[in-house]
N, C-alpha and C positions, 0 to 999 in steps of 0.2 A: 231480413227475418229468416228468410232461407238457408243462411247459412250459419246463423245460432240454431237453428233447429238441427240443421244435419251435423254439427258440432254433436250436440248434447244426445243426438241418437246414434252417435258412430258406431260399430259395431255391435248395435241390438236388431238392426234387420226392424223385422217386422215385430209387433204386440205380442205375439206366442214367446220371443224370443225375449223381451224385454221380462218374459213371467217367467220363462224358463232360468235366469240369471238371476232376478229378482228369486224364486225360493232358492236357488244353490246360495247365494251366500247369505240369506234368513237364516238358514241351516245349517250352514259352517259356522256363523255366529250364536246359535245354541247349543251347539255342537262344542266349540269351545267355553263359552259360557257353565255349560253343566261340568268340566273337569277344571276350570277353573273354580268354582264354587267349591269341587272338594280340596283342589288345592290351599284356596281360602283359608277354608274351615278347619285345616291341619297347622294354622300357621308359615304354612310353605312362602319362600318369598315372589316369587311367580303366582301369583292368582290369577281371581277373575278377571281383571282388563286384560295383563299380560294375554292370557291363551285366548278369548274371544277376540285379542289384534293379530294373535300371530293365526287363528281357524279364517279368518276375515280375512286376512292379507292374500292368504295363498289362493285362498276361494277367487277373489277379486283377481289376483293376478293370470292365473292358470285362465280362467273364465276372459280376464281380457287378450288374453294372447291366442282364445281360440275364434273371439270375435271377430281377430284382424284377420284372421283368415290364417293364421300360421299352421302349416303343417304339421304332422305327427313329429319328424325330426323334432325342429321348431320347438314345439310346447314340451317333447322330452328334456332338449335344453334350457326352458326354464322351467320345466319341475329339477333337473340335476341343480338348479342354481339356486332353486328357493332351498329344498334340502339341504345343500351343504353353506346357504346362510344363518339357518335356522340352526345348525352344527355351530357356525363358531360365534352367536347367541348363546347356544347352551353351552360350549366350553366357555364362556366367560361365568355361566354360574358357579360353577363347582370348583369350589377348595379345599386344598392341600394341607391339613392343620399340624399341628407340630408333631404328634403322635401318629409312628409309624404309618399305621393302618387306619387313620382317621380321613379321610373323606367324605364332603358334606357336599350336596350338588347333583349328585350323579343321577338322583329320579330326575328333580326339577328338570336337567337338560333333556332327559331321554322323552319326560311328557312332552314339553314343547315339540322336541321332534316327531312326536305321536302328534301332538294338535295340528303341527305345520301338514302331515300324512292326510290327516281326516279334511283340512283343507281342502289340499289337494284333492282327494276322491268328491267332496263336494262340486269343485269347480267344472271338475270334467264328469261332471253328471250321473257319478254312482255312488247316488245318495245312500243305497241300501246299505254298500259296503262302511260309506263316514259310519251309521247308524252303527255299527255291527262293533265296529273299530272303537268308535266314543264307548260302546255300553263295555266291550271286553277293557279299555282303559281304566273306564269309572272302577271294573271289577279287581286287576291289579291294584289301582292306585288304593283303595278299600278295604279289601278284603284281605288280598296276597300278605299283605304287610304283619298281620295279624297271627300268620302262620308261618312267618320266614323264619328261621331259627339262625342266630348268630351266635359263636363259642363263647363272646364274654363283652354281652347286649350293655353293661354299661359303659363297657370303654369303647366301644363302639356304635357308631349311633348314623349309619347310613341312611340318606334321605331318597 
């Protein structure tokens, strides 16, 4: 029984820490959840599961690679590797359509790469910053669009 227990508490330490881990990725999973929901709401194909898996994933990974004790190096190399997997996730969104200048994809990729971010600041414990990060995304992904001005908005229709 001792060692299903120390299995399933490997890298929480003590109860402070089990809370500590426990709200980082409650709140990377809202965190994604709330820009997915606008995502959603836009018809975007990336929504709400997509980005509360990719704010969760990172939260959870970043979060278990400091558990193990890995060092600064260490957890820099896997935030570089969550990053540029969450890179060629988002180039798989974005297409090339027949018309010159037509390109569809290019937000979807760049929020995931924004959610995979807010992750990350979740995991390694600067909630305030995901917080800041989520609300400035929510406000691009919203508002920005509304004000973007494009030479000739119907042949063109960037996402």
């Amino acid at each position: 029984m001792d060692t299903l227990w120390h299995e399933l508490t490997l890298g929480l330490g003590s109860g402070h820490q089990l809370l500590q881990v426990s709200i980082r990725v409650i709140v990377a999973s809202l965190c994604g959840a709330l820009i997915g929901v606008q995502r959603q709401k836009s018809h975007k194909p990336a929504g709400l599961r997509t980005h509360m898996l990719v704010c969760l994933t990172s939260a959870l990974v970043v979060s278990a690679s400091a558990g193990m004790g890995m060092n600064v190096d260490g957890q820099s190399r896997v935030i570089q590797g969550l990053l540029t997997g969450i890179g060629f996730i988002g180039a798989g969104s974005i297409l090339k359509l027949s018309h010159e200048h037509l390109i569809k994809g290019l937000t979807t990729a760049a929020g995931l790469w924004m959610t995979a971010a807010i992750g990350i600041a979740c995991g390694v414990g600067t909630i305030g910053i995901a917080l800041i990060g989520t609300a400035l995304t929510l406000i691009v992904l919203a508002l920005v669009k509304d004000i973007e001005h494009h030479p000739d908005r119907n042949e063109y229709e960037g996402q």
